[in-house]
N, CA, C and O atoms as a CHARMM CRD file, in Angstrom:
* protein
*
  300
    1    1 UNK  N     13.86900  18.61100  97.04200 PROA 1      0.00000
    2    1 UNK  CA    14.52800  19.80700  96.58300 PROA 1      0.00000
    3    1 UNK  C     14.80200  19.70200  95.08400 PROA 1      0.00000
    4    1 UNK  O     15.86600  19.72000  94.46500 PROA 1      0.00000
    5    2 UNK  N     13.53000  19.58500  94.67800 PROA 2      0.00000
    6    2 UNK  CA    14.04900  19.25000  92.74600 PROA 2      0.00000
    7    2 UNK  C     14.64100  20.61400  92.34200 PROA 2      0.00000
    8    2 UNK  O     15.20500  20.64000  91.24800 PROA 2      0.00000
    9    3 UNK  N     14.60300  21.56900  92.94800 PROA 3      0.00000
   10    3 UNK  CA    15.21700  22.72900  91.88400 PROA 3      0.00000
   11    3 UNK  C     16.96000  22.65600  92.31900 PROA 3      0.00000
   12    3 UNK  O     17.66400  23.57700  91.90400 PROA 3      0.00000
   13    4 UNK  N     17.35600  21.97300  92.83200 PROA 4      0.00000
   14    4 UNK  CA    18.71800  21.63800  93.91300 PROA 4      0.00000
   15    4 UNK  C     19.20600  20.60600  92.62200 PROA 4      0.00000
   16    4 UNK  O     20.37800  20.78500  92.29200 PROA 4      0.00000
   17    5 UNK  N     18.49500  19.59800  91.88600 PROA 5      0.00000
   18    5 UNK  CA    18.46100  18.47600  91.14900 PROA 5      0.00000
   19    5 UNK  C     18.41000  19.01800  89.97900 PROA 5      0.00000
   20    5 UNK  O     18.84300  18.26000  89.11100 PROA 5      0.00000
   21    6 UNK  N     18.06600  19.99300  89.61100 PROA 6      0.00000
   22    6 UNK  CA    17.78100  20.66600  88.34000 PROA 6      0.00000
   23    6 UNK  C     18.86000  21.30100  87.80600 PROA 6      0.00000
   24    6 UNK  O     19.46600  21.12700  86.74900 PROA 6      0.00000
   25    7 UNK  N     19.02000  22.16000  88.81800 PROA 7      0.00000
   26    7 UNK  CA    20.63700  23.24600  88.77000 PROA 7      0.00000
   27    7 UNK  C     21.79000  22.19200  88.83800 PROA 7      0.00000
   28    7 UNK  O     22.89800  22.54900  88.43900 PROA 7      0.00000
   29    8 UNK  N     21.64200  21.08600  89.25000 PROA 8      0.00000
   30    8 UNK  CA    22.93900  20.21100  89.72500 PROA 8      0.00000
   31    8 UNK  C     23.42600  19.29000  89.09000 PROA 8      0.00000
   32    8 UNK  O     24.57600  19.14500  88.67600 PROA 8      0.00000
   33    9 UNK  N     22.38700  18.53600  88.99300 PROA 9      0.00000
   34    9 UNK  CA    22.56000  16.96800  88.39700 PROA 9      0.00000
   35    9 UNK  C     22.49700  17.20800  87.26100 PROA 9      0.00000
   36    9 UNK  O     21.81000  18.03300  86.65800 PROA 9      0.00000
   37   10 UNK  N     23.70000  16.00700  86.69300 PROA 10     0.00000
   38   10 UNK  CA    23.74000  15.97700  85.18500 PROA 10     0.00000
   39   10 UNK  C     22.64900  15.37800  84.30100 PROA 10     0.00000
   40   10 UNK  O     22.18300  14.26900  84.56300 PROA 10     0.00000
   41   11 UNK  N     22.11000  16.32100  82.93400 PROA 11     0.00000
   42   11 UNK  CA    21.11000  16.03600  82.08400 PROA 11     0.00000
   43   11 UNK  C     20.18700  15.92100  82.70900 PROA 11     0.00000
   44   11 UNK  O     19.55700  14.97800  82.23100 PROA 11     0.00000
   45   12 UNK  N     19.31200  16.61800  84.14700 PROA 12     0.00000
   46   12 UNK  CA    18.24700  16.48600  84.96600 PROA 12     0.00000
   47   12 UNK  C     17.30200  16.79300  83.95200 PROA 12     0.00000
   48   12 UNK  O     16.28800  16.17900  83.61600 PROA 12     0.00000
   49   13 UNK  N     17.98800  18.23600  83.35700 PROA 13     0.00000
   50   13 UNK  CA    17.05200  19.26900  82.99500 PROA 13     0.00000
   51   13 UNK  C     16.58400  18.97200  81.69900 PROA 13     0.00000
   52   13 UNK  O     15.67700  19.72400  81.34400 PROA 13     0.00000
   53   14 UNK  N     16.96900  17.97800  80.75200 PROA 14     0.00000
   54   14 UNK  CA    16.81600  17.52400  79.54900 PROA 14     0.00000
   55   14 UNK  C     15.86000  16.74300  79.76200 PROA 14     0.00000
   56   14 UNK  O     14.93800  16.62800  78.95400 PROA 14     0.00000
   57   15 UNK  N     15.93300  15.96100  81.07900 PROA 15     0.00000
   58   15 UNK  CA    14.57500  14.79500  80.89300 PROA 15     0.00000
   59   15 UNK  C     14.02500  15.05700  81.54000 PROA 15     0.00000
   60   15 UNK  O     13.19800  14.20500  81.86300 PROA 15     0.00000
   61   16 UNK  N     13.95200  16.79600  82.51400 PROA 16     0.00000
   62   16 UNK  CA    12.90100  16.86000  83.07400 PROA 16     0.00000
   63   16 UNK  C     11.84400  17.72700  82.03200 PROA 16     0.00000
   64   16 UNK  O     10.62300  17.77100  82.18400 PROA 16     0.00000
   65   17 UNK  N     12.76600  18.53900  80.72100 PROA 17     0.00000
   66   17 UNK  CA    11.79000  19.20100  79.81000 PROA 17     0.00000
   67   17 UNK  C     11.26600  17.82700  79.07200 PROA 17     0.00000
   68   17 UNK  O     10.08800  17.73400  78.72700 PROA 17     0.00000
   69   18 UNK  N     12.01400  16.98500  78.89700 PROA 18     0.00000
   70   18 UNK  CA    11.60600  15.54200  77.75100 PROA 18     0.00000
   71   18 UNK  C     10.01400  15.50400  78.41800 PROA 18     0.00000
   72   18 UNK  O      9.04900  15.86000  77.74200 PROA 18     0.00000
   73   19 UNK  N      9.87400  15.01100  79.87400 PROA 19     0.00000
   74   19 UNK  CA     8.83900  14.71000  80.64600 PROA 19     0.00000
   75   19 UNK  C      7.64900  15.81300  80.28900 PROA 19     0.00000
   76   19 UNK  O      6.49700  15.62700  79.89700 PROA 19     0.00000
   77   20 UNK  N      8.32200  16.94100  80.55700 PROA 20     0.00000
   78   20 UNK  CA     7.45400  18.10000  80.47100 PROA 20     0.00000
   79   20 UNK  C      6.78600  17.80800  79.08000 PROA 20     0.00000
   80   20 UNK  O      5.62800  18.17500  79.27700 PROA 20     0.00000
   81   21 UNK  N      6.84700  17.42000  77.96900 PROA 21     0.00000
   82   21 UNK  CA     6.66500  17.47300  76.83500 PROA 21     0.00000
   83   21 UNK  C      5.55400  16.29800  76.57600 PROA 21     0.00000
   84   21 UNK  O      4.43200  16.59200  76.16200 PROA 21     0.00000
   85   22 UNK  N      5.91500  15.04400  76.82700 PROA 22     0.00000
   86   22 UNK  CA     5.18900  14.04900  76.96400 PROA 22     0.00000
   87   22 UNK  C      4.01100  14.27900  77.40900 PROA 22     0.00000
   88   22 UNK  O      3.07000  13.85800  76.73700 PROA 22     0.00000
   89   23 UNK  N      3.70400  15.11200  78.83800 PROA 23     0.00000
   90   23 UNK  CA     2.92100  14.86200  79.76600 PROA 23     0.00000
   91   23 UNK  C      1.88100  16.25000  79.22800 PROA 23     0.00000
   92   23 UNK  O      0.85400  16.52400  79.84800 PROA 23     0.00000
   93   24 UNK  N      2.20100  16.81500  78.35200 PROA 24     0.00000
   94   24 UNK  CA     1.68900  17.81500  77.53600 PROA 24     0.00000
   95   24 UNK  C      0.71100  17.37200  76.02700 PROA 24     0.00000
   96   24 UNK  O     -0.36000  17.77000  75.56800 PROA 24     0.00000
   97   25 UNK  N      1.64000  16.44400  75.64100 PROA 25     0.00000
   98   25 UNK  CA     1.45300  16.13500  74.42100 PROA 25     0.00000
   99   25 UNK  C      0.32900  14.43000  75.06100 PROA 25     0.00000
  100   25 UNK  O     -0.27600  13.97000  74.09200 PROA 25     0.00000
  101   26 UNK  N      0.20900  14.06700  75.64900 PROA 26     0.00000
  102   26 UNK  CA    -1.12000  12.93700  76.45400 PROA 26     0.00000
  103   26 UNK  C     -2.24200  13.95900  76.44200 PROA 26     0.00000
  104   26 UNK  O     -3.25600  13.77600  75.76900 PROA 26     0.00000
  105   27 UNK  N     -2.00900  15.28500  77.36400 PROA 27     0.00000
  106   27 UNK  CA    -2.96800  15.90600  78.04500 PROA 27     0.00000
  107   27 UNK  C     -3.36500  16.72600  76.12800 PROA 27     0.00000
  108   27 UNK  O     -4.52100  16.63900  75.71400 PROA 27     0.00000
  109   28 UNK  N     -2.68300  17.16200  75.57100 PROA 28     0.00000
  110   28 UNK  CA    -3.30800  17.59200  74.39200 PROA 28     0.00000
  111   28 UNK  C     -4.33400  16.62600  73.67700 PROA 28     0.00000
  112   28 UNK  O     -5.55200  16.79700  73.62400 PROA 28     0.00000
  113   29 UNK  N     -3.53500  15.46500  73.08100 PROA 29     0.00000
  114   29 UNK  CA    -4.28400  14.35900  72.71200 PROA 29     0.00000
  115   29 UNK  C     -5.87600  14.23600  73.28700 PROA 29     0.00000
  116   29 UNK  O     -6.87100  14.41300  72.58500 PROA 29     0.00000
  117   30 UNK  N     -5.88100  13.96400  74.42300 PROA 30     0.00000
  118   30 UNK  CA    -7.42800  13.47300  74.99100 PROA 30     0.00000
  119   30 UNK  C     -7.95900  14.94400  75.18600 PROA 30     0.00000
  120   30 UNK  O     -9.15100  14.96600  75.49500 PROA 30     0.00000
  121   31 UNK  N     -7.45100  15.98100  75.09600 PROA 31     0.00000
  122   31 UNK  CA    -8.74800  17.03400  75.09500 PROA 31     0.00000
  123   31 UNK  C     -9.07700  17.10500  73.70500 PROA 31     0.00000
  124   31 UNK  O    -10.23400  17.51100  73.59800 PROA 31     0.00000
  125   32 UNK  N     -8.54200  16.88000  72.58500 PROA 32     0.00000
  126   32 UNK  CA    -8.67400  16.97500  71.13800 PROA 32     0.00000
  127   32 UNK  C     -9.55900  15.92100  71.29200 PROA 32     0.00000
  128   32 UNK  O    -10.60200  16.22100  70.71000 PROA 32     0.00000
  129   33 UNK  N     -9.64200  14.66600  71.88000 PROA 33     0.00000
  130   33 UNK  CA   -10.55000  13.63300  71.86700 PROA 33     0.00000
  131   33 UNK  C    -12.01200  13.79500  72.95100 PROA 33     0.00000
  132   33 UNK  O    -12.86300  12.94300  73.20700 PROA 33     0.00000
  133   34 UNK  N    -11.91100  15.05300  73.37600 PROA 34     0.00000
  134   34 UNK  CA   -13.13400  15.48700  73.96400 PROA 34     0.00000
  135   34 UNK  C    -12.85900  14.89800  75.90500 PROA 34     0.00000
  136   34 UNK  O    -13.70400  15.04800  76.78700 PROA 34     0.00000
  137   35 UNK  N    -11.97100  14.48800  76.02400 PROA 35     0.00000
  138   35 UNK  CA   -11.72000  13.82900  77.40200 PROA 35     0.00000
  139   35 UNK  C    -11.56200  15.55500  78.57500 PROA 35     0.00000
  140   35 UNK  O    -11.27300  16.68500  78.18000 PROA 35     0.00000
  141   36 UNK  N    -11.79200  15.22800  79.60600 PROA 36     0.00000
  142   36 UNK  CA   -11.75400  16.53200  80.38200 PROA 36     0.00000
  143   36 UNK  C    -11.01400  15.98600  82.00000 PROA 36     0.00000
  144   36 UNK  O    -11.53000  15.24600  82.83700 PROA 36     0.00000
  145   37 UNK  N    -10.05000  16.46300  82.02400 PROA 37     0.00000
  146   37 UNK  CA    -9.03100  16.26500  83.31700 PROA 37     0.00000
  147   37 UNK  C     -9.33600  16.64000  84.50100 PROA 37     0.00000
  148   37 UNK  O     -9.09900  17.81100  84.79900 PROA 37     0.00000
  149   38 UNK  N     -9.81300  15.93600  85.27900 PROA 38     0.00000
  150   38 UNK  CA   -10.68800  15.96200  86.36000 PROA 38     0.00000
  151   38 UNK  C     -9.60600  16.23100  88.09400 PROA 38     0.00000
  152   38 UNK  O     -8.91200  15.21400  88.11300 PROA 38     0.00000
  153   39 UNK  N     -9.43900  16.61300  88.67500 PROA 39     0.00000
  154   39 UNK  CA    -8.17800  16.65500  89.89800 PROA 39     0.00000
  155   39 UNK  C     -9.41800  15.72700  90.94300 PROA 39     0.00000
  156   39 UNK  O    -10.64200  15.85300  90.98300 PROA 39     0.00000
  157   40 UNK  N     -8.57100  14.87300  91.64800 PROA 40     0.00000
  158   40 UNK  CA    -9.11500  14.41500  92.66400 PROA 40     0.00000
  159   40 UNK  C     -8.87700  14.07300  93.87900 PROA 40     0.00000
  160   40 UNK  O     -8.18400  13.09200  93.60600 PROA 40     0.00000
  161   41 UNK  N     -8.89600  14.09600  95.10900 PROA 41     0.00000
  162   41 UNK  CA    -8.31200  14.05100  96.16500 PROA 41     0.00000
  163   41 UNK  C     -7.23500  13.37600  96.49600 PROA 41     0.00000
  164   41 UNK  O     -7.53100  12.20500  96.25500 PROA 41     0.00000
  165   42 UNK  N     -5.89700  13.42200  97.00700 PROA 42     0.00000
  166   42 UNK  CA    -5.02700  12.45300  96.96400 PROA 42     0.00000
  167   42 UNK  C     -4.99900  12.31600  98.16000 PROA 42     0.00000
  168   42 UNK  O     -5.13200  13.16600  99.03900 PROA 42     0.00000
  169   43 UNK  N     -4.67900  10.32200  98.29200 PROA 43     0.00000
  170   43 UNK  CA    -4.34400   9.89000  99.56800 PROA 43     0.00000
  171   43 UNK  C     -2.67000  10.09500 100.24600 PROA 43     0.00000
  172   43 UNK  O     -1.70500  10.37500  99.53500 PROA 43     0.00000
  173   44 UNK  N     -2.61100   9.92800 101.46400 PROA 44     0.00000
  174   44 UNK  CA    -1.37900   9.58900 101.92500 PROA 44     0.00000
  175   44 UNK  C     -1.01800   8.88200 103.01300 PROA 44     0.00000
  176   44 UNK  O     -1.89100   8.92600 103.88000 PROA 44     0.00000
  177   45 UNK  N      0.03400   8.17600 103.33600 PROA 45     0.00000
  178   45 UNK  CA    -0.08300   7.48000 104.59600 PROA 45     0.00000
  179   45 UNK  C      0.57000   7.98200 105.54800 PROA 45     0.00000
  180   45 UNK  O      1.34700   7.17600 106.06000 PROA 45     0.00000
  181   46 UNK  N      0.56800   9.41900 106.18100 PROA 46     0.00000
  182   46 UNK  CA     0.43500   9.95400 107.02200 PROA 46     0.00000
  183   46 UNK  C     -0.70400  11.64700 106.93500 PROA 46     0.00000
  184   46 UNK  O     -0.85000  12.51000 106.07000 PROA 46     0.00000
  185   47 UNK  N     -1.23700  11.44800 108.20700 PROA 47     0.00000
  186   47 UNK  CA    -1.79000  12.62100 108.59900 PROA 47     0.00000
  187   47 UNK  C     -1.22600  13.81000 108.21000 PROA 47     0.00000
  188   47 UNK  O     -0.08200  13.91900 108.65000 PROA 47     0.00000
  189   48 UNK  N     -1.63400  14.84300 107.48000 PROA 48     0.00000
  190   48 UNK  CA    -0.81400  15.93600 107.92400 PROA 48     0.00000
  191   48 UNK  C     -1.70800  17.38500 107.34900 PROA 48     0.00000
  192   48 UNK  O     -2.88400  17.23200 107.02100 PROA 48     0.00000
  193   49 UNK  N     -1.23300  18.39900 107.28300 PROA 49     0.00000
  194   49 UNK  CA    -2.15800  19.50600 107.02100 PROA 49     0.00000
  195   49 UNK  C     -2.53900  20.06500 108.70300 PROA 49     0.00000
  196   49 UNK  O     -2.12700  19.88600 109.84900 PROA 49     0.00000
  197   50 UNK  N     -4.05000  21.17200 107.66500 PROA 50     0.00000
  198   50 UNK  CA    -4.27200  22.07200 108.62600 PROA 50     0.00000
  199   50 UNK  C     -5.56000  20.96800 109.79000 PROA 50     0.00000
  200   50 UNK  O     -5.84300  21.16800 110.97100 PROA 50     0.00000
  201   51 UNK  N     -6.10400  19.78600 108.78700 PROA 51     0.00000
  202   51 UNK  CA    -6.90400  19.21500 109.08600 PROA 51     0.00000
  203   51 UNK  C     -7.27000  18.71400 110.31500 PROA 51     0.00000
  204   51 UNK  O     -6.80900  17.60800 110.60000 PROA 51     0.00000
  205   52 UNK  N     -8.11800  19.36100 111.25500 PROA 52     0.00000
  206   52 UNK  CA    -8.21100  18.80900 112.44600 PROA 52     0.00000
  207   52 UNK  C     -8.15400  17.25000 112.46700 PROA 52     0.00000
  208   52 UNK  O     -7.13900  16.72500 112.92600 PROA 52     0.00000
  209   53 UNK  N     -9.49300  16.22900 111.85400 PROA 53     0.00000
  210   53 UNK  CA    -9.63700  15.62800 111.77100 PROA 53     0.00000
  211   53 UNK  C    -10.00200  14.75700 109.98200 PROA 53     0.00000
  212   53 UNK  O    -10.97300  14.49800 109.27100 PROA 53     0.00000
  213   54 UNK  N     -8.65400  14.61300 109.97600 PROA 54     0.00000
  214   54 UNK  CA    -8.81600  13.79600 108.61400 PROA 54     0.00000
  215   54 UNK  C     -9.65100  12.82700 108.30500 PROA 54     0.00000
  216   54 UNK  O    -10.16500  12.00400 109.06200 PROA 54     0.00000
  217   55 UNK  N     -9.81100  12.99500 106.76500 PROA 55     0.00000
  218   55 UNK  CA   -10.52300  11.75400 106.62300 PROA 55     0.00000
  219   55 UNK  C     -9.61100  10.26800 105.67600 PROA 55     0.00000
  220   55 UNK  O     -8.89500  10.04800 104.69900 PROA 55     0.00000
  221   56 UNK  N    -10.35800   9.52700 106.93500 PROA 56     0.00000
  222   56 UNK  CA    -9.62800   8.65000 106.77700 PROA 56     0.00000
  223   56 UNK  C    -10.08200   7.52700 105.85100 PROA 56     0.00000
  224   56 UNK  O    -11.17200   7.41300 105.29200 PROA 56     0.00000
  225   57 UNK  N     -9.10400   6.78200 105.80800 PROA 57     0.00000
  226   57 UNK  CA   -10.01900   5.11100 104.67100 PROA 57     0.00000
  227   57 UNK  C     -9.02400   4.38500 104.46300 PROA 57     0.00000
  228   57 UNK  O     -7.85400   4.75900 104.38600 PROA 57     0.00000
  229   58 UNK  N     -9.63800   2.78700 104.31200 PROA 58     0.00000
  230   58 UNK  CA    -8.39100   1.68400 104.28000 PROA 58     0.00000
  231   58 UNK  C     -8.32900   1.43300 103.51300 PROA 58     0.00000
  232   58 UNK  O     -9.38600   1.57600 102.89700 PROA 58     0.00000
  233   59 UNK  N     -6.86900   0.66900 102.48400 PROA 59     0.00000
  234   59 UNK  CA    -6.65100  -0.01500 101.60700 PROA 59     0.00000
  235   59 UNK  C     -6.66000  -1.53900 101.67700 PROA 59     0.00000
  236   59 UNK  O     -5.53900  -1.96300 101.95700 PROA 59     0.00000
  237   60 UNK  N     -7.36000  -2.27000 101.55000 PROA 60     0.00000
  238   60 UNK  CA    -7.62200  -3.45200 101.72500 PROA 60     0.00000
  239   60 UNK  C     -6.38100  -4.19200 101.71200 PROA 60     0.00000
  240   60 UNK  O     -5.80200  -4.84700 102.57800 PROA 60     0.00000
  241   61 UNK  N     -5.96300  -3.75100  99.77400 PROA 61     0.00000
  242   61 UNK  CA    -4.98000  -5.12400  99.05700 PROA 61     0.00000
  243   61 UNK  C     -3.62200  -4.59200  99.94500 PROA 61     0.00000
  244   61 UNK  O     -2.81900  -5.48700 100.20800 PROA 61     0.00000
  245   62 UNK  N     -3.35400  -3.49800 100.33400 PROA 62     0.00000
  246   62 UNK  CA    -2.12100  -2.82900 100.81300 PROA 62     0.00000
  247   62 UNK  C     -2.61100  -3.05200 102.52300 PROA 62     0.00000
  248   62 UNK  O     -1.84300  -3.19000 103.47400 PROA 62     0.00000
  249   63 UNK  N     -3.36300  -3.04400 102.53900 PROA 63     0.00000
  250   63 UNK  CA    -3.71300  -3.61400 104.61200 PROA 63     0.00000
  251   63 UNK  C     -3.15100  -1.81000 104.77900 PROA 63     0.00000
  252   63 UNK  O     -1.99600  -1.66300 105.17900 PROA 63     0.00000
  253   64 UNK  N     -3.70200  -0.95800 104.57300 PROA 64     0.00000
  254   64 UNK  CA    -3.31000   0.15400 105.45400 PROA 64     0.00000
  255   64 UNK  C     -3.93500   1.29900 105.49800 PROA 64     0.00000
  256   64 UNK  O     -4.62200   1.58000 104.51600 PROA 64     0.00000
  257   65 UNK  N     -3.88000   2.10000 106.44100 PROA 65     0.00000
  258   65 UNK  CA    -4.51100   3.39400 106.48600 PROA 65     0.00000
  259   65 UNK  C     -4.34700   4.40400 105.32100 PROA 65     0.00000
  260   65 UNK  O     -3.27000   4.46600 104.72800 PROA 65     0.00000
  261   66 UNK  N     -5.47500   5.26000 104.95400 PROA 66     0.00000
  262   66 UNK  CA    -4.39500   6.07100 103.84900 PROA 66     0.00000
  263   66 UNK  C     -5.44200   7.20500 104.59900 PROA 66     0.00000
  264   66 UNK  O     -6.35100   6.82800 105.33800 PROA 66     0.00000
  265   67 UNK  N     -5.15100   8.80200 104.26700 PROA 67     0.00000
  266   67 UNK  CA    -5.80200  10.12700 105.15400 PROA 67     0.00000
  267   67 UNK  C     -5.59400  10.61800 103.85100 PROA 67     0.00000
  268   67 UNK  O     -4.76900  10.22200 103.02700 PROA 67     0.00000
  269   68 UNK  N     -6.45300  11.55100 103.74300 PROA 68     0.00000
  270   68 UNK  CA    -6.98500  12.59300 102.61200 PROA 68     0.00000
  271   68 UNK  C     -6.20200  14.08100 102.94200 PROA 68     0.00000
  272   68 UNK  O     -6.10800  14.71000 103.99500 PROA 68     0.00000
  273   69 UNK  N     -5.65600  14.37100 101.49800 PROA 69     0.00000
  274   69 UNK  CA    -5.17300  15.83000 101.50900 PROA 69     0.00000
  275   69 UNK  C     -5.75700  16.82200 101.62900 PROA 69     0.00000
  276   69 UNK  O     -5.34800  17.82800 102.20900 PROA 69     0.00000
  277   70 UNK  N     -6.70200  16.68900 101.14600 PROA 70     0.00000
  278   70 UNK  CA    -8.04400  18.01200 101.76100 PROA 70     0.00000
  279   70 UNK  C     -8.94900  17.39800 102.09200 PROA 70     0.00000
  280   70 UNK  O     -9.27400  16.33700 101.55800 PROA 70     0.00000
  281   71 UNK  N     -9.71600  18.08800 103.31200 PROA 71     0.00000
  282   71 UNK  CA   -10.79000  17.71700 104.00600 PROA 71     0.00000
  283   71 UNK  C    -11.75300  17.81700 103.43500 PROA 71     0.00000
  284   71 UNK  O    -12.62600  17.10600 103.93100 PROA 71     0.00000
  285   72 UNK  N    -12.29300  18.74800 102.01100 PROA 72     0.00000
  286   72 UNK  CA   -13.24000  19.31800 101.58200 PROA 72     0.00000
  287   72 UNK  C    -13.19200  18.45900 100.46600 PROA 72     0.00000
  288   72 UNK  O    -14.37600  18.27800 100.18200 PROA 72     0.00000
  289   73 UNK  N    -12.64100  17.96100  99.84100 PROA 73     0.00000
  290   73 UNK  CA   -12.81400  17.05800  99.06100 PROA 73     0.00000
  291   73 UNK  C    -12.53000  15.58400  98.81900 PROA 73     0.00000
  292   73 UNK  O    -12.27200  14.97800  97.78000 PROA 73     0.00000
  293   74 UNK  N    -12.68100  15.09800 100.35400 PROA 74     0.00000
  294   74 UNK  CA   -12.61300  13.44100 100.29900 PROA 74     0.00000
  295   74 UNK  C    -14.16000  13.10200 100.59200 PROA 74     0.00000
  296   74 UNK  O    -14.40200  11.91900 100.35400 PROA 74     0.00000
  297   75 UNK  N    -15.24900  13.82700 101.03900 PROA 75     0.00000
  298   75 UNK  CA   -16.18900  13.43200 101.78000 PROA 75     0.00000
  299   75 UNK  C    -16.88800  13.20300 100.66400 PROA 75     0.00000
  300   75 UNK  O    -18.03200  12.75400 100.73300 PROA 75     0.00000
């Protein structure tokens, strides 16, 4: 409930614009350097979604299952 954390908690909102700024000013940098920000499937260690059948895959060094957030783009 970050907007609960935002409205609430003290100085949330200062270091959540600080963050905002940073994570702006990286992503400016490397496109000025010709770099292009690619999105890629994220794992998780539980099942969940509309996904009948997830796709799945192990983490070796972590010994564990991890399942894909979209089906259409883990394969």
């Amino acid at each position: 409930m970050r907007y609960l954390d935002l409205f609430y908690g003290e100085h949330v909102l200062e270091r959540f614009l600080r963050r905002t700024k940073i994570v702006q000013s990286i992503r400016n940098t490397l496109a000025a350097e010709g770099f292009v920000e690619v999105e890629g499937p994220t794992l998780h260690a539980i099942p969940g979604g509309a996904a009948a059948r997830p796709f799945v895959t192990h983490h070796n060094a972590l010994d564990i299952d991890l399942y894909c957030a979209s089906r259409w783009s883990c394969t």
